[in-house]
N, C-alpha and C positions, 0 to 999 in steps of 0.2 A: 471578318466578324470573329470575336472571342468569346468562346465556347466555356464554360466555366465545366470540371471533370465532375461525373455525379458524386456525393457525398457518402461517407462510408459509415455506417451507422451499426455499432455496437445493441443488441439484443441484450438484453436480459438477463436470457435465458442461455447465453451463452457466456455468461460471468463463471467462471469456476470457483470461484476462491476471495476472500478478501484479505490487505495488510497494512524499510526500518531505519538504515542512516539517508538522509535526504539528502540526493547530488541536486545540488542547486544551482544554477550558471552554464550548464554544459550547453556544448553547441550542438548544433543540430546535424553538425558533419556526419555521416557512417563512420564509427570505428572498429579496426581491424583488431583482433585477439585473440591472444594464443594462452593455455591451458594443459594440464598435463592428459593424454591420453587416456591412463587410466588413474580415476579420479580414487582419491581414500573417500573423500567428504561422502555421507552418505545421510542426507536429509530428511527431519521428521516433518514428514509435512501433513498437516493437522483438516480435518473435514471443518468448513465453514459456512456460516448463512449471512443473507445480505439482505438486509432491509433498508430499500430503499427512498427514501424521504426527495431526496434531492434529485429527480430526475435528467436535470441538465448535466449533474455532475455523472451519471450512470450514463448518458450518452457519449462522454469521452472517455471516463478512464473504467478501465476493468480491472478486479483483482483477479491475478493470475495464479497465486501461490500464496500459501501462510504457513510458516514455517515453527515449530515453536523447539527449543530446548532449557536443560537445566543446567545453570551455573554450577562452578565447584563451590560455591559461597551456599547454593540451594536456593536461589533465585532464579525463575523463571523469564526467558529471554524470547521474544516471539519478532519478526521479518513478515509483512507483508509485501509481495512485489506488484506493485501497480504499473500500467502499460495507457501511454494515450493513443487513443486510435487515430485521431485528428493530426492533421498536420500543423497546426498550430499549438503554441505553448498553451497550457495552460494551469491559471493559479486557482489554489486549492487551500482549504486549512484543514487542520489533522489533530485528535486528540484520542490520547489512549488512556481507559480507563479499566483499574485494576477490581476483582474481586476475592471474594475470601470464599471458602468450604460452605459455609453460611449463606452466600449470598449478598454481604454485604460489602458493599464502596468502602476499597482501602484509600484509593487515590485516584482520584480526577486530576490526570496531571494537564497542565497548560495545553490551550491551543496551541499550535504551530503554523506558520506560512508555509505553501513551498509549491514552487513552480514544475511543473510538467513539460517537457519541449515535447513537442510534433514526434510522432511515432517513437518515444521512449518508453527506455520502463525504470525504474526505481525501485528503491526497498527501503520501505519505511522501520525502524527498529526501535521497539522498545523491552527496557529490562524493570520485572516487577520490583517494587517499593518493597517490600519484604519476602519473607520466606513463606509467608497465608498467602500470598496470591497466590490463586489456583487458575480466574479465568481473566480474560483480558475482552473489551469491546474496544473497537477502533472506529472512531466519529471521523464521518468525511465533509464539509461543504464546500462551494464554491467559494471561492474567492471574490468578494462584491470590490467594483469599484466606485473610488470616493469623486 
């Protein structure tokens, strides 16, 4: 008889964070990495909130990390790292939308596709549309199939 293993279910309330270039095709192999000991990189990682609409899509992937910096141009550059809990890939769309001092929508830039494999993580990246963007929101949904 075959046992199906219990299913691992992501909380909430255990999301830290939400978020930048999309690895898309990786396999699902374990890969080994090597890094230098002691690191210079020393990350701004920014306090976020998650509201969240798409509940199915909250039950696989977490944001783990949000990262943000400033260009030498003065454009603001922000990395979300998303993490699927699931063993299974799974597809997602993604949009980031830029704001001003004000409050108002510089750029509703395009949705995005992009696939998740089974216990990955990702960093989604985007760089603001001008030098007024000040804040960034990052739209998540499911991916529907046709």
């Amino acid at each position: 008889m075959h046992t199906r293993p219990p299913r691992r279910l992501a909380l909430a309330a255990s999301l830290p964070l939400l978020a930048a270039s999309l690895a898309m095709g990786c396999s699902k192999q374990p890969v080994n990495s090597v890094e230098p000991a002691q690191r210079e990189a020393v990350p701004n990682i920014i306090d976020s909130r998650i509201n969240q609409g798409d509940k199915g899509l909250s039950k696989a992937l977490a944001v783990q990390e949000v990262r943000e910096a400033t260009l030498d141009n003065g454009h603001k550059q922000v990395q979300v790292d998303l993490y699927n809990f699931n063993a299974n890939k799974k597809g997602f769309n993604y949009q980031f939308v830029w704001t001003t001092r004000n409050g108002m929508t510089l750029n509703e830039g395009p949705w995005h596709s992009g696939v998740i494999q089974g216990r990955e993580r990702i960093t989604l990246n985007s760089v603001a549309p001008t030098q007024d963007a000040v804040d960034f929101k990052l739209n998540l949904n499911s991916a529907r199939s046709n």
